[in-house]
C-alpha positions as CSV (number, residue, x, y, z in Angstrom):
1,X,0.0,0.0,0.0
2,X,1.2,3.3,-0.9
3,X,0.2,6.8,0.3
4,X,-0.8,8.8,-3.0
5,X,-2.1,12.2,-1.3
6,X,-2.7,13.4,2.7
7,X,-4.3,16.2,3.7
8,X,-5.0,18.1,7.2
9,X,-1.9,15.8,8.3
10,X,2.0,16.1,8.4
11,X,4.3,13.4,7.0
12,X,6.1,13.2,11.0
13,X,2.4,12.6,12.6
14,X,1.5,9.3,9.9
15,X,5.8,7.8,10.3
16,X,5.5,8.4,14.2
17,X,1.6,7.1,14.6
18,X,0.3,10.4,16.2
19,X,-3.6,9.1,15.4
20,X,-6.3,6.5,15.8
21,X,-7.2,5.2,11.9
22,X,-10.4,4.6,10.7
23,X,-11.8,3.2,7.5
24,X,-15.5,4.2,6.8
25,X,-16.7,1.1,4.1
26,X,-19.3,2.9,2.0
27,X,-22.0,0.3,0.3
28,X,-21.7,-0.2,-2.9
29,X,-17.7,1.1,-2.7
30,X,-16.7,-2.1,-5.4
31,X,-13.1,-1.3,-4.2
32,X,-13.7,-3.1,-1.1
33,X,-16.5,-5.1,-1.6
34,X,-18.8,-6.4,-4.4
35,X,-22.4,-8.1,-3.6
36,X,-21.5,-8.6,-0.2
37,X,-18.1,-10.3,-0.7
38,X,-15.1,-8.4,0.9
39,X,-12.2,-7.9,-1.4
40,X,-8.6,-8.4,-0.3
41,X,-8.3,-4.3,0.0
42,X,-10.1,-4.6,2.5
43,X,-7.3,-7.4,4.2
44,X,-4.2,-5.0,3.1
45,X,-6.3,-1.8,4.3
46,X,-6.6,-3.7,8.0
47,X,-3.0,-4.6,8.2
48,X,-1.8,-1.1,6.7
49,X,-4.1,0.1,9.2
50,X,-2.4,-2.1,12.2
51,X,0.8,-1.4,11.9
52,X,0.4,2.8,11.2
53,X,-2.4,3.7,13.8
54,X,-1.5,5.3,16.9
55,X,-3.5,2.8,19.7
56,X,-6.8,1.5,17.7
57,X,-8.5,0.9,14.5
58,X,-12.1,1.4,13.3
59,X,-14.1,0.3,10.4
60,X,-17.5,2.5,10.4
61,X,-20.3,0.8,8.1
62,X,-22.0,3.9,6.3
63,X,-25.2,2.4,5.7
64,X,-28.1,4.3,7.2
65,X,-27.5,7.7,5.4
66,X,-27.4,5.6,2.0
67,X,-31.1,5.3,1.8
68,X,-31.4,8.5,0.0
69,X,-28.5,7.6,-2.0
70,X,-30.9,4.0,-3.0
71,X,-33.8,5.8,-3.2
72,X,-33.3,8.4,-6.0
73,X,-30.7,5.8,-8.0
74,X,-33.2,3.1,-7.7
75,X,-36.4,4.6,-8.5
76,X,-37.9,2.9,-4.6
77,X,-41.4,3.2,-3.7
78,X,-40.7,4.8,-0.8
79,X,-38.0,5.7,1.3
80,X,-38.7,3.6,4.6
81,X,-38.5,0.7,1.9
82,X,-34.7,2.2,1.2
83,X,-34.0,2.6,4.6
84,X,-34.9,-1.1,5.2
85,X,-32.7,-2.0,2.5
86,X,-29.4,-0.3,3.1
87,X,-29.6,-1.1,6.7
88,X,-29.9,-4.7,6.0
89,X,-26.8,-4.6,3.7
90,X,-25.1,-2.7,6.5
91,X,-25.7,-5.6,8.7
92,X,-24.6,-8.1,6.1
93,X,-21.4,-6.6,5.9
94,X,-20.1,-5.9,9.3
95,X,-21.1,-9.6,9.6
96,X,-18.5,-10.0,6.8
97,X,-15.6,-7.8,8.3
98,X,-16.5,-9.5,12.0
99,X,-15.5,-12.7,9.8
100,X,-12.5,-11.0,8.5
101,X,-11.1,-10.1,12.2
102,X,-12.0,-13.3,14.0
103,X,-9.1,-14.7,11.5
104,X,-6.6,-12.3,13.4
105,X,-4.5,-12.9,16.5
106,X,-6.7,-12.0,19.4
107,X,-4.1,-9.8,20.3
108,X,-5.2,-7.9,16.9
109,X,-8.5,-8.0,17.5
110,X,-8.4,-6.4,21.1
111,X,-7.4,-3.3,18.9
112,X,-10.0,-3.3,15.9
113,X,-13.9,-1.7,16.3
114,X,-16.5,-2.3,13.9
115,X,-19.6,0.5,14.3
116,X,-22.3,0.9,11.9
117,X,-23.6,4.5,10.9
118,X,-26.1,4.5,13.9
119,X,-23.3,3.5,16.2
120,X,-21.1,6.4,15.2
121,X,-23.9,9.0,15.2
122,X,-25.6,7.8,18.8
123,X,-21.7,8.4,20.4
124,X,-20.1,11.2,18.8
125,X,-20.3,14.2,20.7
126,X,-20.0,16.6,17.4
127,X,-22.2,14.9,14.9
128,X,-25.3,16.3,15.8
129,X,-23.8,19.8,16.2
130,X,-21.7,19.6,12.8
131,X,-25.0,17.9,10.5
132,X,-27.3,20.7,12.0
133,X,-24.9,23.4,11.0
134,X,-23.9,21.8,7.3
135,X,-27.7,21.3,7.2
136,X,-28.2,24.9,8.1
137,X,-25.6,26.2,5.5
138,X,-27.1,24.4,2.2
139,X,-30.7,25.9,3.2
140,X,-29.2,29.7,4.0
141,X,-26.5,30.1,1.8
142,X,-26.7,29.8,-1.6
143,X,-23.0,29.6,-2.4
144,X,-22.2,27.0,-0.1
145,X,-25.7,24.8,-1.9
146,X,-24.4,25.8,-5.3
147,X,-20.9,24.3,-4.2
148,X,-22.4,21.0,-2.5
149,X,-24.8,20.9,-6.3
150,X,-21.8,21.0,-8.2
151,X,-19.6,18.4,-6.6
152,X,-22.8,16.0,-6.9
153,X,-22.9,16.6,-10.1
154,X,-18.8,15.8,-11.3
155,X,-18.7,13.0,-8.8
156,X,-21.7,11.2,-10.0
157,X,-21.0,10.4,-13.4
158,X,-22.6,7.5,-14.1
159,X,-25.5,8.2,-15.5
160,X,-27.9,11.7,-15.7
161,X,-30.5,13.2,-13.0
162,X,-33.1,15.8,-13.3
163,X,-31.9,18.8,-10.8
164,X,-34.3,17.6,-8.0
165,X,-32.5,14.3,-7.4
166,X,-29.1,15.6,-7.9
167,X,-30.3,18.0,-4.3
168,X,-31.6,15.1,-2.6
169,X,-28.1,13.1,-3.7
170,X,-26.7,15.9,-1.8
171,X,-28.1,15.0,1.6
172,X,-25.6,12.4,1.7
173,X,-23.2,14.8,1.2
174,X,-24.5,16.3,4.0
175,X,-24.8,13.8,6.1
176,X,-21.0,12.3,5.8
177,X,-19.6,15.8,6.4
178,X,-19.5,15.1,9.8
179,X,-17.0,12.1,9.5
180,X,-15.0,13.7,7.0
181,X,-14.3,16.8,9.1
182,X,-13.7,16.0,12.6
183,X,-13.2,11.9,12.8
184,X,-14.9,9.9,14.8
185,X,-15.2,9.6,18.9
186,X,-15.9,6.3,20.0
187,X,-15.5,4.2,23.5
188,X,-13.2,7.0,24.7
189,X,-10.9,7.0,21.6
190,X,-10.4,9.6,18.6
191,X,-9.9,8.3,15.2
192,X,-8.7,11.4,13.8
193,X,-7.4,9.6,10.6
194,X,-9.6,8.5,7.6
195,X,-8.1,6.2,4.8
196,X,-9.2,6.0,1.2
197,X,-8.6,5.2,-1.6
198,X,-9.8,7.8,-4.0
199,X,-10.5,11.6,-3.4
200,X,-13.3,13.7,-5.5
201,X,-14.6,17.1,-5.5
202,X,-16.9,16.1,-2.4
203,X,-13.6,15.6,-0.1
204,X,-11.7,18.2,-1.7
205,X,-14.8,20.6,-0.9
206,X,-14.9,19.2,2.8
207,X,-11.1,19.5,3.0
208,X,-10.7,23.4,1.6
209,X,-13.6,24.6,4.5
210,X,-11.4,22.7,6.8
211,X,-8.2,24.6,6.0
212,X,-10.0,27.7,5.7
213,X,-9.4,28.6,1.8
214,X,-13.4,29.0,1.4
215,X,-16.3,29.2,3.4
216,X,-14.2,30.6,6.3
217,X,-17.7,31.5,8.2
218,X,-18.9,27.7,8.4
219,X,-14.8,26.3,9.2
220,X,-15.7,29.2,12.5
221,X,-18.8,27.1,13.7
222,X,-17.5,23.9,13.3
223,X,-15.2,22.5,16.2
224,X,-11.2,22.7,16.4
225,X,-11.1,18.9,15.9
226,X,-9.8,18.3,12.7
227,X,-9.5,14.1,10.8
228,X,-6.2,14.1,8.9
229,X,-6.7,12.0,5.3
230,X,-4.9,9.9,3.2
231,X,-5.4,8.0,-0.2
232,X,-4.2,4.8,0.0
233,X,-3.8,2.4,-2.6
């Protein structure tokens, strides 16, 4: 595994294992897994994981805020029929990735989580604070909604939407901010550092309001505590 880019992170922090890692697995992400099968990036993500983290590391299954995601791509009769679906992939595939750690020494597995979106969200002490405000922004300011809008629209490039489902697509933009900006507090641990293997104008986006190059007045209500990143492959 190679490191391709970092951001909000300095080269001595990642060689000296300053931070906690975590490793969000995103449905439907065909780098890691494919109809429910895990893919050995997954393995060589864990053990890169292992031997760079500072104490722990986390896999977070981001399943729950995917039902709009299935809703709009899949044309679902409603969206408490998406919401039943991508939580029951979710469950599927932390089953998978417990699987994948009971392999490991149990001396390795003392030092690996697995949380699912609901776990994250129900113990982080700045999600609720950090979605509220994001929420906030793309309803009041237009800039900040026309910026969201247009990283939808170059990251999704599979196919064609008609305007209102490229702003519902952006709730989950909205709704991962939180992850992507300040890591992850869980059982008394920060994971303050998020591997990846591919950036796009969504985490470039979240990353230049983090360092202050644009939308200084949202990087000012959002907390101090900043997740480093790195694409890995």
């Amino acid at each position: 595994m190679q490191i391709k880019q970092y951001f909000n992170i300095n080269k001595d922090e990642i060689d000296f294992r300053k931070r906690n890692i975590f490793i969000p697995i995103c449905l439907g992400n065909k780098f890691f897994s494919e109809k429910g099968v895990l893919k050995k990036n997954i393995s060589d993500y864990l053990d890169w994981a292992l031997a760079n983290t500072k104490d722990k590391v986390l896999f977070v299954v981001v399943d729950r805020i995917q039902d709009t995601n299935f809703f709009v791509r899949n044309n679902s009769k409603t969206e408490k029929a998406s919401t039943v679906h991508v939580l029951k992939e979710g469950e599927g595939l932390k089953i998978e990735l417990e699987k994948l750690v009971a392999q490991l020494s149990k001396e390795k597995q003392s030092l690996i989580h697995i949380v699912r979106w609901e776990d994250y969200q129900n113990s982080d002490p700045h999600w609720a604070h950090i979605t509220h405000t994001i929420y906030k922004e793309f309803k009041n300011n237009k800039e900040f909604r026309e910026s969201v809008l247009n990283c939808v629209k170059t990251s999704v490039t599979d196919r064609k939407f008609d305007e209102d489902e490229y702003l519902r697509l952006c709730d989950y933009v909205l709704d991962e901010f939180c992850l992507a900006y300040s890591g992850i507090n869980y059982e008394g641990n920060h994971f303050g550092l998020y591997i990846y293997p591919v950036t796009d104008s969504v985490l470039e986006l979240i990353e230049d309001i983090k360092a202050g190059k644009i939308f200084p007045k949202i990087e000012e209500k959002l907390p101090k505590v900043k997740t480093g990143v790195l694409i890995l492959n």
